[in-house]
Backbone bond lengths (Angstrom), bond angles and torsions (degrees), N, CA, C in turn:
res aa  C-N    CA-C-N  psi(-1)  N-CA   C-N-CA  omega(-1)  CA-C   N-CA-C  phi
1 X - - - 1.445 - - 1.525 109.51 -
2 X 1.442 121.52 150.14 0.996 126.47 -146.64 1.875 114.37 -106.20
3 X 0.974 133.48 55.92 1.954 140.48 -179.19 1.227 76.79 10.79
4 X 1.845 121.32 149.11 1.350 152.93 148.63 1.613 107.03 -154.59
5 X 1.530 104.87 129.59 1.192 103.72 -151.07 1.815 80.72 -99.00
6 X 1.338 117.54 126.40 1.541 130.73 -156.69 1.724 93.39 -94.10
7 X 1.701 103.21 -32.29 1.899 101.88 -178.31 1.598 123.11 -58.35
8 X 1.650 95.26 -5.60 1.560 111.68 167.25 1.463 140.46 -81.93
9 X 1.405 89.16 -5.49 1.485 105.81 -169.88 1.586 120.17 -87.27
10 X 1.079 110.98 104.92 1.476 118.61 -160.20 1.906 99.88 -69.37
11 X 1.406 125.28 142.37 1.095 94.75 -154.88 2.030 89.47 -150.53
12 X 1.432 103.84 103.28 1.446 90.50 -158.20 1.264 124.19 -64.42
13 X 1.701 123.43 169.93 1.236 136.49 -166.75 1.398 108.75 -32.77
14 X 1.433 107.83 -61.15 1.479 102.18 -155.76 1.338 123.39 -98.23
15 X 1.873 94.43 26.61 1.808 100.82 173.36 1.386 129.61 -64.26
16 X 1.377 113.95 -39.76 1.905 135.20 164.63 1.540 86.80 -41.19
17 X 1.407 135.35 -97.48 1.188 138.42 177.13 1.224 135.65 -5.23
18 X 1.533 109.99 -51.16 1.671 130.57 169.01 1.512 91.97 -55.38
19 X 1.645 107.16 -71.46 1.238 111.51 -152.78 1.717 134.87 -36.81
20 X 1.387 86.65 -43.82 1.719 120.12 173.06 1.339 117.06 -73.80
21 X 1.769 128.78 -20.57 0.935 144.95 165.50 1.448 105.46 -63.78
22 X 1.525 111.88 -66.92 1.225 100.13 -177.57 1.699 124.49 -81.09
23 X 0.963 150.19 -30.50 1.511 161.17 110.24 1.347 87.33 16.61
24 X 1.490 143.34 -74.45 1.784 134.06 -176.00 1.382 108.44 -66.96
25 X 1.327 119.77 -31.03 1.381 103.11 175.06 1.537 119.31 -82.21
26 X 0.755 152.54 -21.38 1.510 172.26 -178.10 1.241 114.94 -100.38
27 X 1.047 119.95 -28.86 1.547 110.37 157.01 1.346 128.18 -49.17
28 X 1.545 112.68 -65.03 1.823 97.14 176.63 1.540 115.21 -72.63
29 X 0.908 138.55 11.77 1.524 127.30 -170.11 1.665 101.39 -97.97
30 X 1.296 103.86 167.19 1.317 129.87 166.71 1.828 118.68 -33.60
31 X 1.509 106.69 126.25 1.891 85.20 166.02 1.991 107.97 -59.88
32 X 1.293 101.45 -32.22 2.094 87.10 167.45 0.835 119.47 -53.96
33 X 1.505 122.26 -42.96 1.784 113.97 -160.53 1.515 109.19 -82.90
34 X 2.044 115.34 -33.86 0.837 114.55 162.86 1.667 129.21 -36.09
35 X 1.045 117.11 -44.76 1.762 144.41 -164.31 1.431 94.77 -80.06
36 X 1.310 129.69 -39.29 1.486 124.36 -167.79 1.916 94.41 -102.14
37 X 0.973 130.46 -33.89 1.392 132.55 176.58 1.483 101.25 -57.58
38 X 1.533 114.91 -47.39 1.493 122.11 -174.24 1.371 122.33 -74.00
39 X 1.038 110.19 -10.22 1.619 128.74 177.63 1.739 116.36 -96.57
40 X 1.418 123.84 -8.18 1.274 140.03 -168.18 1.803 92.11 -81.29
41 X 1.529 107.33 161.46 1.624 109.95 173.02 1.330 105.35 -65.45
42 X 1.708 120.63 -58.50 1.239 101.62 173.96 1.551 149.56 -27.45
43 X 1.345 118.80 -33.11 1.462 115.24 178.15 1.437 102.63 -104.64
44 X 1.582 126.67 44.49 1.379 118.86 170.83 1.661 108.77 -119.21
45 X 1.483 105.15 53.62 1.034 125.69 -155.71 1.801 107.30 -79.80
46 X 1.650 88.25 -15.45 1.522 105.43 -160.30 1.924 96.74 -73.10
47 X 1.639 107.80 -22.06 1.504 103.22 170.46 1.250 124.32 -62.42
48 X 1.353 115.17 -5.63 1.340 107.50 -175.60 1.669 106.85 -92.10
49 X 1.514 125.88 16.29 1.598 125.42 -166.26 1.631 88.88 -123.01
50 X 1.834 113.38 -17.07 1.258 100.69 -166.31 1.819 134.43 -72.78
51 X 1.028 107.52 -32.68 1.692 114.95 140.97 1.593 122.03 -19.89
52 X 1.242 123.50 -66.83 1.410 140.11 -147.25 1.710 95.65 -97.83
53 X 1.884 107.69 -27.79 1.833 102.86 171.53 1.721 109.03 -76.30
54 X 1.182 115.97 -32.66 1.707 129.11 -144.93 1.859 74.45 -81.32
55 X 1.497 127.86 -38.13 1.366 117.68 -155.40 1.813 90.73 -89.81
56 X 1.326 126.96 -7.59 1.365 123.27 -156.65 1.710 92.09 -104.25
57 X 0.923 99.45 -10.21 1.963 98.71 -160.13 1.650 85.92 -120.31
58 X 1.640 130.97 12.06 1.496 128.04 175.41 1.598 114.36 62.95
59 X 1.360 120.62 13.54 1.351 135.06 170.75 1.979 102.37 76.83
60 X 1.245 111.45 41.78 1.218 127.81 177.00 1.635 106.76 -114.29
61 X 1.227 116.58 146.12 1.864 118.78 -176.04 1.466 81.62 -76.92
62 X 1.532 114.06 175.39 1.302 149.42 174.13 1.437 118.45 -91.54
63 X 1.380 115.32 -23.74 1.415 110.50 -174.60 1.902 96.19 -109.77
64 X 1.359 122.17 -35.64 1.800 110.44 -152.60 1.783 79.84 -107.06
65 X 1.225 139.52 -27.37 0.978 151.04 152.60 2.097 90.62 93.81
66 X 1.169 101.48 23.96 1.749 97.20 151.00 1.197 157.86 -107.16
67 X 0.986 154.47 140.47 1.326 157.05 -111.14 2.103 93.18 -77.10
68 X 1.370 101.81 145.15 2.009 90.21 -176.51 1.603 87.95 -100.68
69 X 1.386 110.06 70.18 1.749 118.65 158.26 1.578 118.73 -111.78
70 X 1.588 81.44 112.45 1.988 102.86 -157.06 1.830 112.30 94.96
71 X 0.893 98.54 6.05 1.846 87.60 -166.98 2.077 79.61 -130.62
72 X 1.696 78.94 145.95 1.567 104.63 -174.65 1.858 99.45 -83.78
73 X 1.300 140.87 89.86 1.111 143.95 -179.39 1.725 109.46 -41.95
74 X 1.174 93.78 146.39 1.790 89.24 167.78 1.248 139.61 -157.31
75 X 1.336 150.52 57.33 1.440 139.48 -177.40 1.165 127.50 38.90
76 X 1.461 148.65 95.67 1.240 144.42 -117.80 1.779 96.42 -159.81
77 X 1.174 110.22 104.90 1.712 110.20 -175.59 1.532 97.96 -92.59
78 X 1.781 107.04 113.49 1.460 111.88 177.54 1.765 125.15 -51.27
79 X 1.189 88.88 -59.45 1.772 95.28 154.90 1.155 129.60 -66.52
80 X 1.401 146.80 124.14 1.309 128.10 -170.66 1.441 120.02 -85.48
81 X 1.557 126.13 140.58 1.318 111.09 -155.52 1.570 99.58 -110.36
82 X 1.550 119.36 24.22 1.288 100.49 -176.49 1.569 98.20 -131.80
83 X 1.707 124.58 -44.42 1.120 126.60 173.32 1.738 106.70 -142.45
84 X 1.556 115.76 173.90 1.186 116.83 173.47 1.609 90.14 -130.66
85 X 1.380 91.59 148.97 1.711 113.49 178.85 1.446 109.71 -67.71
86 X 1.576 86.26 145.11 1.609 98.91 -178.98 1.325 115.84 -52.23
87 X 1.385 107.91 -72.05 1.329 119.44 156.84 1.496 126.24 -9.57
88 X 1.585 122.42 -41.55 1.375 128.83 169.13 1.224 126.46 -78.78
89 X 1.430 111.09 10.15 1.472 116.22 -161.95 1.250 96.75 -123.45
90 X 1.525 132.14 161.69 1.281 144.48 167.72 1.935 106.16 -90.96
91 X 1.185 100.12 156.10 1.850 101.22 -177.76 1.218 124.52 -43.66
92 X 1.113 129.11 110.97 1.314 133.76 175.91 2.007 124.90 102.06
93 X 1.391 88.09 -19.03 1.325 106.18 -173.72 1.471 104.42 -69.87
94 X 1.502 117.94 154.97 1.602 121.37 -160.78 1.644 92.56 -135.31
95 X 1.454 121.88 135.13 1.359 119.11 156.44 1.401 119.93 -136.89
96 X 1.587 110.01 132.34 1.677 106.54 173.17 1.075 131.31 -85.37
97 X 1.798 122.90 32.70 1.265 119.58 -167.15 1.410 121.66 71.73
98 X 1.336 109.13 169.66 1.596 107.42 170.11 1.493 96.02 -110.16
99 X 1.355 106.22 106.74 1.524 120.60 169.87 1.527 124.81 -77.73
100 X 1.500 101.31 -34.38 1.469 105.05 160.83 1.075 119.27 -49.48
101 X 1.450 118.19 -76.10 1.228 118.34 -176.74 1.346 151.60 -51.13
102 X 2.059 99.01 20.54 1.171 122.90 168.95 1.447 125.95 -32.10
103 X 1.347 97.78 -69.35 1.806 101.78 167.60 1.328 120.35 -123.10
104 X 1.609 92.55 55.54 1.444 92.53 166.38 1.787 117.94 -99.96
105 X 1.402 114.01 130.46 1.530 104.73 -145.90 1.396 101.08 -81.62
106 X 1.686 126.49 2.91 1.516 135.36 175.23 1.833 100.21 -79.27
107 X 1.101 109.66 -28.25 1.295 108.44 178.69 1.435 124.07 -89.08
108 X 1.326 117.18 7.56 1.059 136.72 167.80 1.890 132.03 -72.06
109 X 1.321 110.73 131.40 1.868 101.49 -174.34 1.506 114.98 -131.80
110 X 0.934 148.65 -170.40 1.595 139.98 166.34 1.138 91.83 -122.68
111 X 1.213 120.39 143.36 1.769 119.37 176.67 1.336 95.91 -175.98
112 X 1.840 98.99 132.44 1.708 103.02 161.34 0.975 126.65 -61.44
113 X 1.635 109.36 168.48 1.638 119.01 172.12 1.779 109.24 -36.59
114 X 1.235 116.44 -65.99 1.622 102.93 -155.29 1.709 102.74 -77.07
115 X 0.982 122.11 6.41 1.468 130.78 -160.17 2.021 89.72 -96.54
């Protein structure tokens, strides 16, 4: 995985604001509604940091750490904010993702398509 120094990330005024906005709304609802709320244009707010990561990470993904020449780059939430894999879980255990950390811009990665 690839160092990106995140203290670079210019991060506008009224992101704290968003953040807490959405964090109250999404809190009482459903892990479904959460998942379908999180999937809407509105909360893909995190595209608007993706420019300023792709130039912070030297236009290299975060995980294969190679150059995104030919590959469609993309905004990549390290934590997942909608579900965690079965596979990552021990028997029986249930997780709803990190839903918070929708637009949280620490949870943020640059990473190609197959990545």
């Amino acid at each position: 995985m690839r160092y990106i120094d995140l203290s670079k990330l210019y991060l506008p005024a009224e992101w704290a604001e968003e953040v807490r906005a959405l964090v109250a709304e999404l809190g009482p609802m459903t892990p479904e509604q959460r998942s379908q709320a999180l999937r809407k244009t509105r909360y893909k707010n995190w595209g608007l940091l993706a420019d300023l990561l792709f130039y912070l990470s030297y236009d290299k993904c975060f995980y294969s750490e190679f150059r995104f020449v030919g590959a469609h780059p993309e905004v990549d939430h390290y934590r997942p904010k909608n579900a965690v894999m079965r596979c990552d879980l021990r028997d029986g255990e249930e997780h709803q993702g990190y839903w918070w950390l929708a637009i949280d811009w620490q949870n943020f990665r640059p990473s190609c398509e197959t990545c």
